[in-house]
N, CA, C, O and CB atoms as a CASP TS submission, in Angstrom:
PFRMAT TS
TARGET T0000
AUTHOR 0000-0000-0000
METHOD Language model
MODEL 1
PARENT N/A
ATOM      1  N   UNK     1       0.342 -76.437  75.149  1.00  0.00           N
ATOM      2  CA  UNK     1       1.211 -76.371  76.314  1.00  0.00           C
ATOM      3  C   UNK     1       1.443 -74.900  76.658  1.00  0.00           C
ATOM      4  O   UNK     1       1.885 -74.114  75.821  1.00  0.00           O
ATOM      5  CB  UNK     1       2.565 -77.111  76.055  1.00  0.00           C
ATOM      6  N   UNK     2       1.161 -74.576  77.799  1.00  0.00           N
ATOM      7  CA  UNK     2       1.422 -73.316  78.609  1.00  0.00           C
ATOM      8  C   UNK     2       2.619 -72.878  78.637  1.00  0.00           C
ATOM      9  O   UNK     2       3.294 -73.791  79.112  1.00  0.00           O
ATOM     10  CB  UNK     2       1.110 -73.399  79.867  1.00  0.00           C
ATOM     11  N   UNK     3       3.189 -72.115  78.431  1.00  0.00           N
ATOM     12  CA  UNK     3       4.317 -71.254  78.337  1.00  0.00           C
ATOM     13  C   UNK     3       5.106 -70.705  79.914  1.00  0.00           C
ATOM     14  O   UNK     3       4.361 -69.899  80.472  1.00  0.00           O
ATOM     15  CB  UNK     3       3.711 -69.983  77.465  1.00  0.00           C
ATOM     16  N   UNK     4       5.982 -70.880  80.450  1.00  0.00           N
ATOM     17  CA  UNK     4       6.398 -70.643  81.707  1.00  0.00           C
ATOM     18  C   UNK     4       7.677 -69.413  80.778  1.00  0.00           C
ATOM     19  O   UNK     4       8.450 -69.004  81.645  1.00  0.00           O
ATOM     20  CB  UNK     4       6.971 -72.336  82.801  1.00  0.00           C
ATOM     21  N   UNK     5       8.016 -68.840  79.480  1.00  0.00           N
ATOM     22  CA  UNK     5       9.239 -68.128  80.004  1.00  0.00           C
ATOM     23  C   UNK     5       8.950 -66.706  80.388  1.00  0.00           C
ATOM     24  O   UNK     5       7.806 -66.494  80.789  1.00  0.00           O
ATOM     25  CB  UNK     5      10.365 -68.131  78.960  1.00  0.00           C
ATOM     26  N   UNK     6       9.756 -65.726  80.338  1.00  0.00           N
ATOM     27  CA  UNK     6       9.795 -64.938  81.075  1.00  0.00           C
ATOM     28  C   UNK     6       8.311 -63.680  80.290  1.00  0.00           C
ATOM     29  O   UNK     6       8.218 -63.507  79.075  1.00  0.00           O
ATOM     30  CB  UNK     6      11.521 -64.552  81.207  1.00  0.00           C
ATOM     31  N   UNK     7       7.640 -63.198  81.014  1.00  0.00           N
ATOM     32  CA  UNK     7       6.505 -62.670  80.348  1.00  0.00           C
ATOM     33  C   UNK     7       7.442 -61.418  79.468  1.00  0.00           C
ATOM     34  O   UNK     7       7.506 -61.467  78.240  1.00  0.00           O
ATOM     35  CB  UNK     7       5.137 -62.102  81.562  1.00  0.00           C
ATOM     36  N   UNK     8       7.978 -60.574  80.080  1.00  0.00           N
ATOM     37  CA  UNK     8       9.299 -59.594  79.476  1.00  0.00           C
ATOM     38  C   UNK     8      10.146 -59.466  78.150  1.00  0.00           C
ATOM     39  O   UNK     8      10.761 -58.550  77.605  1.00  0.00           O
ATOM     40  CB  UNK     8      10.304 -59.830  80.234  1.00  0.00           C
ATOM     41  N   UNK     9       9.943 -60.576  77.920  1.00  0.00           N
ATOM     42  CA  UNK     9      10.902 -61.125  76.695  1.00  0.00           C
ATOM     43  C   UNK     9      10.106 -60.210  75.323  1.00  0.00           C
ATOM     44  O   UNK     9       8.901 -60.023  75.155  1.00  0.00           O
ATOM     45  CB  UNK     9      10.785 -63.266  76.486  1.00  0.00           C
ATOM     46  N   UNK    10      11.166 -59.793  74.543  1.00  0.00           N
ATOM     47  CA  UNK    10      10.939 -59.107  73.595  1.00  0.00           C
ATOM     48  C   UNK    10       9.930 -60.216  72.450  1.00  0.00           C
ATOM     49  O   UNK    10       9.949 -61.441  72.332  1.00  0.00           O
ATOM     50  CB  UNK    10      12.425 -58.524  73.125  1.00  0.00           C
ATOM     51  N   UNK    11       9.080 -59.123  71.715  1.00  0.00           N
ATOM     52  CA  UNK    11       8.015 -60.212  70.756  1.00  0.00           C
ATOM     53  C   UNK    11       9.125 -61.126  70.360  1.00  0.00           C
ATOM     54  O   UNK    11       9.145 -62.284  70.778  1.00  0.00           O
ATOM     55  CB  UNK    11       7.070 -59.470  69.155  1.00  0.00           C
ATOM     56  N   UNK    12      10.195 -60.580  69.444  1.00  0.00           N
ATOM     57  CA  UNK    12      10.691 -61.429  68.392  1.00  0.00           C
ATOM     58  C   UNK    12      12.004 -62.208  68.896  1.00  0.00           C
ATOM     59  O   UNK    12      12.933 -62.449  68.124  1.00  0.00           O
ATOM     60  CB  UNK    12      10.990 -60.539  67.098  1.00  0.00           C
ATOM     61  N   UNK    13      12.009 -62.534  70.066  1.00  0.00           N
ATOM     62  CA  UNK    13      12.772 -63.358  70.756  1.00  0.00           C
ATOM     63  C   UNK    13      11.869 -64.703  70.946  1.00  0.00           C
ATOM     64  O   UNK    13      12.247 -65.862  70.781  1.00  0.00           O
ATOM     65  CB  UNK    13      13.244 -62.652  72.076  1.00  0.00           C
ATOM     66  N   UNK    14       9.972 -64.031  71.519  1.00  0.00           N
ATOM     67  CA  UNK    14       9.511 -64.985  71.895  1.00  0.00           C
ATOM     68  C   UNK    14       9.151 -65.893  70.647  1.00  0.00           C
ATOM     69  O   UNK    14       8.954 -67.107  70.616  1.00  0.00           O
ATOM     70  CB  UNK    14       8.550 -64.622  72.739  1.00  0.00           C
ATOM     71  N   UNK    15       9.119 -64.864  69.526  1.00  0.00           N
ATOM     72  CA  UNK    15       8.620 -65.892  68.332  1.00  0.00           C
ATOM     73  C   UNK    15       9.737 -66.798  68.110  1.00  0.00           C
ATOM     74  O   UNK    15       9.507 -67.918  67.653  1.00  0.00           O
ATOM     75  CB  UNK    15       8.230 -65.146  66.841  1.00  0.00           C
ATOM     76  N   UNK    16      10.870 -66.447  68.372  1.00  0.00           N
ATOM     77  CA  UNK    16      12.023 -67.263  68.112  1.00  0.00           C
ATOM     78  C   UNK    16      11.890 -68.504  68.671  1.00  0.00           C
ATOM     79  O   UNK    16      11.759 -69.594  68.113  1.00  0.00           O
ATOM     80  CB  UNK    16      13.204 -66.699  68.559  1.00  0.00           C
ATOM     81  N   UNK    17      11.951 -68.145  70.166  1.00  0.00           N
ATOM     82  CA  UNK    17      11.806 -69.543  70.951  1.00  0.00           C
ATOM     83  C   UNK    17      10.555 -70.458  70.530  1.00  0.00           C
ATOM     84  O   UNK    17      10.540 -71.594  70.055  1.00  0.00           O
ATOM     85  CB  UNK    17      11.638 -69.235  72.567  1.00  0.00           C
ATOM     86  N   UNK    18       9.583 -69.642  70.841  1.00  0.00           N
ATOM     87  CA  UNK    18       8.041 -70.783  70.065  1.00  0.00           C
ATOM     88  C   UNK    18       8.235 -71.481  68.723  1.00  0.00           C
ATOM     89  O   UNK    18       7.469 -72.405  68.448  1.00  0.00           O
ATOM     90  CB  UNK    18       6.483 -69.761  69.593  1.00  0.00           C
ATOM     91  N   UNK    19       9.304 -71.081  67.757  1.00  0.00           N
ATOM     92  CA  UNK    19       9.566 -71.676  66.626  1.00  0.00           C
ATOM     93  C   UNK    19      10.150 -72.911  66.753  1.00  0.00           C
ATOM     94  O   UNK    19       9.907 -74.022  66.282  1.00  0.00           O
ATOM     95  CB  UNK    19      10.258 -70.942  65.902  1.00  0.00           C
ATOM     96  N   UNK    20      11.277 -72.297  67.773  1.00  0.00           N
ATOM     97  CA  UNK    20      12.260 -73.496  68.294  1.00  0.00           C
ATOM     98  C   UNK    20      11.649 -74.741  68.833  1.00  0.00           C
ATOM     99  O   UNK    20      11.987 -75.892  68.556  1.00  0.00           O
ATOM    100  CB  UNK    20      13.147 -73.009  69.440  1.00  0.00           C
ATOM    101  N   UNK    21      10.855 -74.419  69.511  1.00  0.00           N
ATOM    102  CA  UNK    21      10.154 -75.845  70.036  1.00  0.00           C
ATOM    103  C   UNK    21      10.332 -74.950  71.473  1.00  0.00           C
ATOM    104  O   UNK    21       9.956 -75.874  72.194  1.00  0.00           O
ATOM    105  CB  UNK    21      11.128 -77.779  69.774  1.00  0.00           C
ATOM    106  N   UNK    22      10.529 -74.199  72.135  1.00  0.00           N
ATOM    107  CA  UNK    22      11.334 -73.748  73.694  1.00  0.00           C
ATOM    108  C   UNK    22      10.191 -72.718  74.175  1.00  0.00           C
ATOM    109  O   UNK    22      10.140 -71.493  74.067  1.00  0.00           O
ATOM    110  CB  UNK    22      13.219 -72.784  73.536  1.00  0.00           C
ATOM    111  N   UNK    23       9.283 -73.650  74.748  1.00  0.00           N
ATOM    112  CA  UNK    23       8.530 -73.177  75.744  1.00  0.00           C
ATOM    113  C   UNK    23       8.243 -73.062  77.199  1.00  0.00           C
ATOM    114  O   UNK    23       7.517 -72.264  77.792  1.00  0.00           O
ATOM    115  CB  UNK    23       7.922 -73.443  75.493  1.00  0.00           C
ATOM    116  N   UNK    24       8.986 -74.050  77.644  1.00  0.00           N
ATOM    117  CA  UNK    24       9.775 -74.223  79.198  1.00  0.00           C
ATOM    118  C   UNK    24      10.930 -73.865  79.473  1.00  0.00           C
ATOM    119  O   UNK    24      11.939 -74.278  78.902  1.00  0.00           O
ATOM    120  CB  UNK    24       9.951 -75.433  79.651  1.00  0.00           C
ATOM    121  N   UNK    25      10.889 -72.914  80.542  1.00  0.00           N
ATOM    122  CA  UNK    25      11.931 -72.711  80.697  1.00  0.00           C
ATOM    123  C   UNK    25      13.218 -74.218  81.445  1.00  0.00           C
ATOM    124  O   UNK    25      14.446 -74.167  81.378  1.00  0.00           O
ATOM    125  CB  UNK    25      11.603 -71.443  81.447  1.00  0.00           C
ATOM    126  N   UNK    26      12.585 -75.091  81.924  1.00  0.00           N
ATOM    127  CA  UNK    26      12.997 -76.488  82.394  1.00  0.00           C
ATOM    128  C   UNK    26      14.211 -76.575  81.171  1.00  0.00           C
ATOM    129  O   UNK    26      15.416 -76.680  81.398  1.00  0.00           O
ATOM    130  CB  UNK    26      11.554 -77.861  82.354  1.00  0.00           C
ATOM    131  N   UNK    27      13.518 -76.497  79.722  1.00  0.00           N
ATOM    132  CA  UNK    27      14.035 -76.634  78.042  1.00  0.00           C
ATOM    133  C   UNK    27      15.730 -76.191  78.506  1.00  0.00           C
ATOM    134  O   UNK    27      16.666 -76.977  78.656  1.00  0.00           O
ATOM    135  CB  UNK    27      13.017 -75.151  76.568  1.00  0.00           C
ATOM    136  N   UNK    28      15.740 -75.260  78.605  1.00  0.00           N
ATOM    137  CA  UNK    28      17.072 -74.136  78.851  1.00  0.00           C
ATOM    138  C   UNK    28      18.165 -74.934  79.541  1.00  0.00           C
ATOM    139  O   UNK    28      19.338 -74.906  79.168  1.00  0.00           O
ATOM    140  CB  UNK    28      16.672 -72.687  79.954  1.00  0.00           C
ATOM    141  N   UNK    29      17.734 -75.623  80.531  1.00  0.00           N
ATOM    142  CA  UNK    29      18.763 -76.265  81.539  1.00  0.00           C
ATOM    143  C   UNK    29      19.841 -77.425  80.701  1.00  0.00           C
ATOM    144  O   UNK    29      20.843 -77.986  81.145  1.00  0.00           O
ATOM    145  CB  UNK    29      17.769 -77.139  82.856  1.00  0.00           C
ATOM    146  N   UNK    30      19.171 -77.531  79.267  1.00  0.00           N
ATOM    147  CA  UNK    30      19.920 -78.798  78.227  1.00  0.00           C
ATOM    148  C   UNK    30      20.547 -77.756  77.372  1.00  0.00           C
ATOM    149  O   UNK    30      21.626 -78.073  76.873  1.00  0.00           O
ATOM    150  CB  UNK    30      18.745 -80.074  77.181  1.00  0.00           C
ATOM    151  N   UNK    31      20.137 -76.723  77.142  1.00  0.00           N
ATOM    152  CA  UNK    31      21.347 -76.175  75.879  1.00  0.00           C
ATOM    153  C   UNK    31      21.949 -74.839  76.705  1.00  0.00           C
ATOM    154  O   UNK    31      21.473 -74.210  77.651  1.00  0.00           O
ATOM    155  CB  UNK    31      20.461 -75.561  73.967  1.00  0.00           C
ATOM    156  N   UNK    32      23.577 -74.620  75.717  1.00  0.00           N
ATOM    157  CA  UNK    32      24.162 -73.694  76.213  1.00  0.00           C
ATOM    158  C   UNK    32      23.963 -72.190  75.611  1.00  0.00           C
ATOM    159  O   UNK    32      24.019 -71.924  74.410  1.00  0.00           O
ATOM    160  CB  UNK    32      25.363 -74.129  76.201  1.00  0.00           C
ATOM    161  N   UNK    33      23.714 -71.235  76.687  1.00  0.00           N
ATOM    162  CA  UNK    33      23.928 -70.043  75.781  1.00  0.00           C
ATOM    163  C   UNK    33      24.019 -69.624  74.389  1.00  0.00           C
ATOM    164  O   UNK    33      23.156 -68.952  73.824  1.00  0.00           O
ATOM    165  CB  UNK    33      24.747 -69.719  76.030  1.00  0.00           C
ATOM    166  N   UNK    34      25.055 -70.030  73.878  1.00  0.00           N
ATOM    167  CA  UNK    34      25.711 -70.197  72.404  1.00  0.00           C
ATOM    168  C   UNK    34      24.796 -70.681  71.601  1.00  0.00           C
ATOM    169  O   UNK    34      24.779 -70.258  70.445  1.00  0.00           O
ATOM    170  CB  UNK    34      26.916 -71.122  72.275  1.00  0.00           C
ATOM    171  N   UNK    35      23.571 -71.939  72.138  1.00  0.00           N
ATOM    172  CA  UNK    35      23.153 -72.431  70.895  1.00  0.00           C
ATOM    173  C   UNK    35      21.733 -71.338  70.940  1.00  0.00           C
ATOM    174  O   UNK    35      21.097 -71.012  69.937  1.00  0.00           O
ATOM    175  CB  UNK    35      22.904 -74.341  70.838  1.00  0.00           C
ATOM    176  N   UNK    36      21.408 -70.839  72.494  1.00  0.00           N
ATOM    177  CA  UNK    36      20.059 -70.289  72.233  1.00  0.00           C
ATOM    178  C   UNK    36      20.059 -68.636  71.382  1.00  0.00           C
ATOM    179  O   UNK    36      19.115 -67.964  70.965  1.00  0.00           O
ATOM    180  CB  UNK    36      19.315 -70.200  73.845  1.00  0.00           C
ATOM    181  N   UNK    37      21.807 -68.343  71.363  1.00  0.00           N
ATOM    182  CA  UNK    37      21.621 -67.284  70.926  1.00  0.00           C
ATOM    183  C   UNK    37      22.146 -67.476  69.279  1.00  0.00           C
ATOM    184  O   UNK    37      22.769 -66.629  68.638  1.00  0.00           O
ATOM    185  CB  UNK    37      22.297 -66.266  71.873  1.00  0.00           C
ATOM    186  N   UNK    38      21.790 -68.584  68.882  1.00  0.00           N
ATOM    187  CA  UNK    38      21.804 -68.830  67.207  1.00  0.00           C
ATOM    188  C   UNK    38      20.589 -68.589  66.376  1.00  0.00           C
ATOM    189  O   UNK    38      20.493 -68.426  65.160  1.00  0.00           O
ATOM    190  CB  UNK    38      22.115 -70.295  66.877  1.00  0.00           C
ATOM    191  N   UNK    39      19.515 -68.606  67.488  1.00  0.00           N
ATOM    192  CA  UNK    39      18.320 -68.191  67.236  1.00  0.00           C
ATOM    193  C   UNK    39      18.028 -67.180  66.559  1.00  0.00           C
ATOM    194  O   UNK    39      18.477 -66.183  67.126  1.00  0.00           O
ATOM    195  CB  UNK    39      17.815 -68.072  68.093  1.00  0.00           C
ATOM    196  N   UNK    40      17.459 -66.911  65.553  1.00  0.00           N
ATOM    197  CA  UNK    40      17.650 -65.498  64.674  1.00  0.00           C
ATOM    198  C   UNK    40      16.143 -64.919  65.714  1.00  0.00           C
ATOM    199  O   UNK    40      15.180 -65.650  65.943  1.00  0.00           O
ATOM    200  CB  UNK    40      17.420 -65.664  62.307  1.00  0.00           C
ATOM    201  N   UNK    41      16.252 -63.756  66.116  1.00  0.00           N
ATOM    202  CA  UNK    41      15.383 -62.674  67.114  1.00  0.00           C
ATOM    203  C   UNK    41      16.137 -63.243  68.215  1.00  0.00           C
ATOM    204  O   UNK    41      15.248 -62.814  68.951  1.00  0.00           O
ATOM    205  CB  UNK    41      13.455 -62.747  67.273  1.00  0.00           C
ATOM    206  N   UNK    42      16.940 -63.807  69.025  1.00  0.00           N
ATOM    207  CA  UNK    42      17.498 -63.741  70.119  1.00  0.00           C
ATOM    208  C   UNK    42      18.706 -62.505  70.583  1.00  0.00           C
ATOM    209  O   UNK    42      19.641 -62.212  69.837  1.00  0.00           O
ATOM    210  CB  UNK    42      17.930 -64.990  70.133  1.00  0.00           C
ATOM    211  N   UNK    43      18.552 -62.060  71.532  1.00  0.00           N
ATOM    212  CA  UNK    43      19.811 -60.688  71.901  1.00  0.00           C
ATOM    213  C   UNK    43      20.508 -61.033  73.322  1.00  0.00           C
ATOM    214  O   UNK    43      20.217 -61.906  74.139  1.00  0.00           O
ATOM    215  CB  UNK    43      18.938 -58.830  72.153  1.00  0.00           C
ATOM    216  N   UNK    44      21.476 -60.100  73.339  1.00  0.00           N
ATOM    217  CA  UNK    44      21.880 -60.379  75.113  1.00  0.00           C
ATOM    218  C   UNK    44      20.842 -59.914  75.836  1.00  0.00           C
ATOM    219  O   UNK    44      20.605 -60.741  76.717  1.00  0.00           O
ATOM    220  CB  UNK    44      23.269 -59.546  75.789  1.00  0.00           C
ATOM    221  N   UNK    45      19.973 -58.829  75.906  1.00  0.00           N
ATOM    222  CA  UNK    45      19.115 -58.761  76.902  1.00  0.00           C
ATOM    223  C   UNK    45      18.095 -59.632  76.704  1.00  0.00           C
ATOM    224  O   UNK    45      17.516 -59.729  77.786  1.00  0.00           O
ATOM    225  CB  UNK    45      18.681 -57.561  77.098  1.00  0.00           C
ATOM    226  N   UNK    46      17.404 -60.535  75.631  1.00  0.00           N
ATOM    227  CA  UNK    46      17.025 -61.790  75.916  1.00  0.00           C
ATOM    228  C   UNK    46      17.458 -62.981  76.611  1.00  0.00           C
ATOM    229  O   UNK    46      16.770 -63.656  77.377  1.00  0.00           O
ATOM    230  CB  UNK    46      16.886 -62.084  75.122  1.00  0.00           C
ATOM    231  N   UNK    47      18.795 -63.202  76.239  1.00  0.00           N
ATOM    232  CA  UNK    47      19.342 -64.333  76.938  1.00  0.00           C
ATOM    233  C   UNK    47      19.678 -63.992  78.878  1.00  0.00           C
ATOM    234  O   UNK    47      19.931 -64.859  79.715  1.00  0.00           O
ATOM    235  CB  UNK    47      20.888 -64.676  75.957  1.00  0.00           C
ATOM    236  N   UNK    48      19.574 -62.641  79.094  1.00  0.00           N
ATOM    237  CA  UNK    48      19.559 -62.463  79.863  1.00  0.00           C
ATOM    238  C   UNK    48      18.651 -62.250  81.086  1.00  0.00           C
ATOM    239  O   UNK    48      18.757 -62.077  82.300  1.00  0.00           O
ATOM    240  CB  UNK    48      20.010 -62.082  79.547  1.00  0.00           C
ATOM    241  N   UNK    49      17.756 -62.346  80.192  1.00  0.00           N
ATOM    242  CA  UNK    49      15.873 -62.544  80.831  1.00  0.00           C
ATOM    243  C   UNK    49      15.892 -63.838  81.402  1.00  0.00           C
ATOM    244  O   UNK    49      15.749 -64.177  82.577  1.00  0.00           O
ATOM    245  CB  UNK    49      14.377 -62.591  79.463  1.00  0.00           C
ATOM    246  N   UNK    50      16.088 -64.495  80.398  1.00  0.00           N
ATOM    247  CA  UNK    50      16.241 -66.281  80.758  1.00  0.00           C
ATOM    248  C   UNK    50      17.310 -66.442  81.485  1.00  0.00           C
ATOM    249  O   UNK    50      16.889 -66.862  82.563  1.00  0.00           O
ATOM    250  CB  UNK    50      16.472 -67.368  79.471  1.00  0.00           C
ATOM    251  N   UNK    51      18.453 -66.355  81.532  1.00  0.00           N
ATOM    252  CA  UNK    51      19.165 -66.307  82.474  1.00  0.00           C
ATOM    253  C   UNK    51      19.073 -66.618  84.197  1.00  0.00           C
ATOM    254  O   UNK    51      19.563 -67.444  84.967  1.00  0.00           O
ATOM    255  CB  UNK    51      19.401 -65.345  82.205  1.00  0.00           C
ATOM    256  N   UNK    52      18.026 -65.298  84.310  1.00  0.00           N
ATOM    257  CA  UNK    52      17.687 -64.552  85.265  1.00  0.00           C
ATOM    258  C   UNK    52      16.576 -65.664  86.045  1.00  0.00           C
ATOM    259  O   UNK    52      16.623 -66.105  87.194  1.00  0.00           O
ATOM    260  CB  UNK    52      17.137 -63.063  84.682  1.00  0.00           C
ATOM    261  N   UNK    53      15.576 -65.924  84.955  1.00  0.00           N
ATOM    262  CA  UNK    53      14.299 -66.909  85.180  1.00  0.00           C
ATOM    263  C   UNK    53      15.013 -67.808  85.844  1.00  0.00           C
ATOM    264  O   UNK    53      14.991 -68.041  87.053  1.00  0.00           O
ATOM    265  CB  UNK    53      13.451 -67.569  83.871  1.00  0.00           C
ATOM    266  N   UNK    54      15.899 -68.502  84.677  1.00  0.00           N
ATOM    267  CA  UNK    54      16.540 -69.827  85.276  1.00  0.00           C
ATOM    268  C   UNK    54      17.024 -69.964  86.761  1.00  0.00           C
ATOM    269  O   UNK    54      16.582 -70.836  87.509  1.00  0.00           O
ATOM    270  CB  UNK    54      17.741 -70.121  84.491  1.00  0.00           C
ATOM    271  N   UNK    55      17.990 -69.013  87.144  1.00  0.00           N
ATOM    272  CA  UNK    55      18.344 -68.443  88.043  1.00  0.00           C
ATOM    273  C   UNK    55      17.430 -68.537  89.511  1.00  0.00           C
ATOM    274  O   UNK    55      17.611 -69.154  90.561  1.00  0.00           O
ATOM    275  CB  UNK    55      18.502 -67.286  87.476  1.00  0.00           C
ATOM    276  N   UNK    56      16.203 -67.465  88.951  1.00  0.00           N
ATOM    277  CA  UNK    56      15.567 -67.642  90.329  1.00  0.00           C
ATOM    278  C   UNK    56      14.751 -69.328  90.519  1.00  0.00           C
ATOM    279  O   UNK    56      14.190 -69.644  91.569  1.00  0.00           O
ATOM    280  CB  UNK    56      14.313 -66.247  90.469  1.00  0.00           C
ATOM    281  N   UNK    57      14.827 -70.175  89.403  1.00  0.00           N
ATOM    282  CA  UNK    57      14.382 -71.897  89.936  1.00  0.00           C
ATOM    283  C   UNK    57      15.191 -72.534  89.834  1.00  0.00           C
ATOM    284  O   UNK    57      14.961 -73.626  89.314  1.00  0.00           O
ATOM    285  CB  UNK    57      13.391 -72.756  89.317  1.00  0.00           C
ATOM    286  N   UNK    58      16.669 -72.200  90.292  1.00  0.00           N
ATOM    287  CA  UNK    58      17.644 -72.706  90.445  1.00  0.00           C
ATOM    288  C   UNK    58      18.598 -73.116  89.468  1.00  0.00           C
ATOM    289  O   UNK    58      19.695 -73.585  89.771  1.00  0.00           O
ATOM    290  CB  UNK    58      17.357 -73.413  91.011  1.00  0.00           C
ATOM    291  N   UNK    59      18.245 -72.967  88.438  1.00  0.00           N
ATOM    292  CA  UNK    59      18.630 -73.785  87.107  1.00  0.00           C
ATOM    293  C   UNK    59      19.657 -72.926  86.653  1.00  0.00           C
ATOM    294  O   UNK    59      20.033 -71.899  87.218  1.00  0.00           O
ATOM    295  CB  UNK    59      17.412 -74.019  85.915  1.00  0.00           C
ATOM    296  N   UNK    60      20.254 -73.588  85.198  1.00  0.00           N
ATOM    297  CA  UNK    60      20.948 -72.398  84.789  1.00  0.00           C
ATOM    298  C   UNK    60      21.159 -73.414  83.002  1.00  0.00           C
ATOM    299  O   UNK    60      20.872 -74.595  82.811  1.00  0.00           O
ATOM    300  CB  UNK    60      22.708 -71.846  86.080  1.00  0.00           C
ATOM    301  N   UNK    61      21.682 -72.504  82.080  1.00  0.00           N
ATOM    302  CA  UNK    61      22.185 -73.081  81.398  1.00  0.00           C
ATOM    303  C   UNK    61      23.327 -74.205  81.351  1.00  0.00           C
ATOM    304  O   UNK    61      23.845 -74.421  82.447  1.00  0.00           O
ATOM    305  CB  UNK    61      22.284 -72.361  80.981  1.00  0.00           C
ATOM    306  N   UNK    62      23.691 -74.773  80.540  1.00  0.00           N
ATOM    307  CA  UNK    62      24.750 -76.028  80.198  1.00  0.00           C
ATOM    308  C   UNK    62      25.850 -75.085  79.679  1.00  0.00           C
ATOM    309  O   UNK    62      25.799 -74.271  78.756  1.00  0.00           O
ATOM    310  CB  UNK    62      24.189 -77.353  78.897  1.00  0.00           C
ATOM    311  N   UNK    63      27.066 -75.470  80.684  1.00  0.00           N
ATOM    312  CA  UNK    63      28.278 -74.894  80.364  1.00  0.00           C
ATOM    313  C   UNK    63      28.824 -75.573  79.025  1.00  0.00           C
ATOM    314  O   UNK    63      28.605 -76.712  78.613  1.00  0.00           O
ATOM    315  CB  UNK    63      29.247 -75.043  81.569  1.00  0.00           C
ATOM    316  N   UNK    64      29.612 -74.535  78.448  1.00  0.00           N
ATOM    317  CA  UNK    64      30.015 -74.579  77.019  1.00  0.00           C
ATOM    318  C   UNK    64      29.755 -74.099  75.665  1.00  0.00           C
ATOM    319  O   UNK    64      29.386 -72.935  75.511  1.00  0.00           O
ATOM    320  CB  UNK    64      29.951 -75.398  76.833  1.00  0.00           C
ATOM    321  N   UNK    65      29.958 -75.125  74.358  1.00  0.00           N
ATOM    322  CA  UNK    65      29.251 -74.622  73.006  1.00  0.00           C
ATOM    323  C   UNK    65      28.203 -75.857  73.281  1.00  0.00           C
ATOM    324  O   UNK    65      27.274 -76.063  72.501  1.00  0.00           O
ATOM    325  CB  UNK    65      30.307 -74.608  71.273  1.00  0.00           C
TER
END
């Protein structure tokens, strides 16, 4: 499966997410912030890449924990 997140994203964020199972960014629109940044290699300027992605296809994260 082809990868849609942000090309930008730091290596060890992306290894994070590919571990996770989180290769769509679509993925993002079900969990909140909080859980993607439990991710060990995740940072604020990662979550803020995605953010951003989400953002411009309308989407966004799930409010809350």
């Amino acid at each position: 499966m082809n990868s849609n997140l942000p090309t930008e994203l730091a290596k060890p964020a992306q290894r994070a997410l590919e571990r996770a199972g989180y290769l769509q960014l679509e993925q993002f629109s079900k969990l909140s912030e909080v859980e993607v940044m439990k991710l060990h290699g995740m940072g604020p300027k990662a979550l803020e890449q995605i953010r951003r992605a989400l953002n411009d296809r309308g989407l966004s994260f799930v409010k809350g924990s």
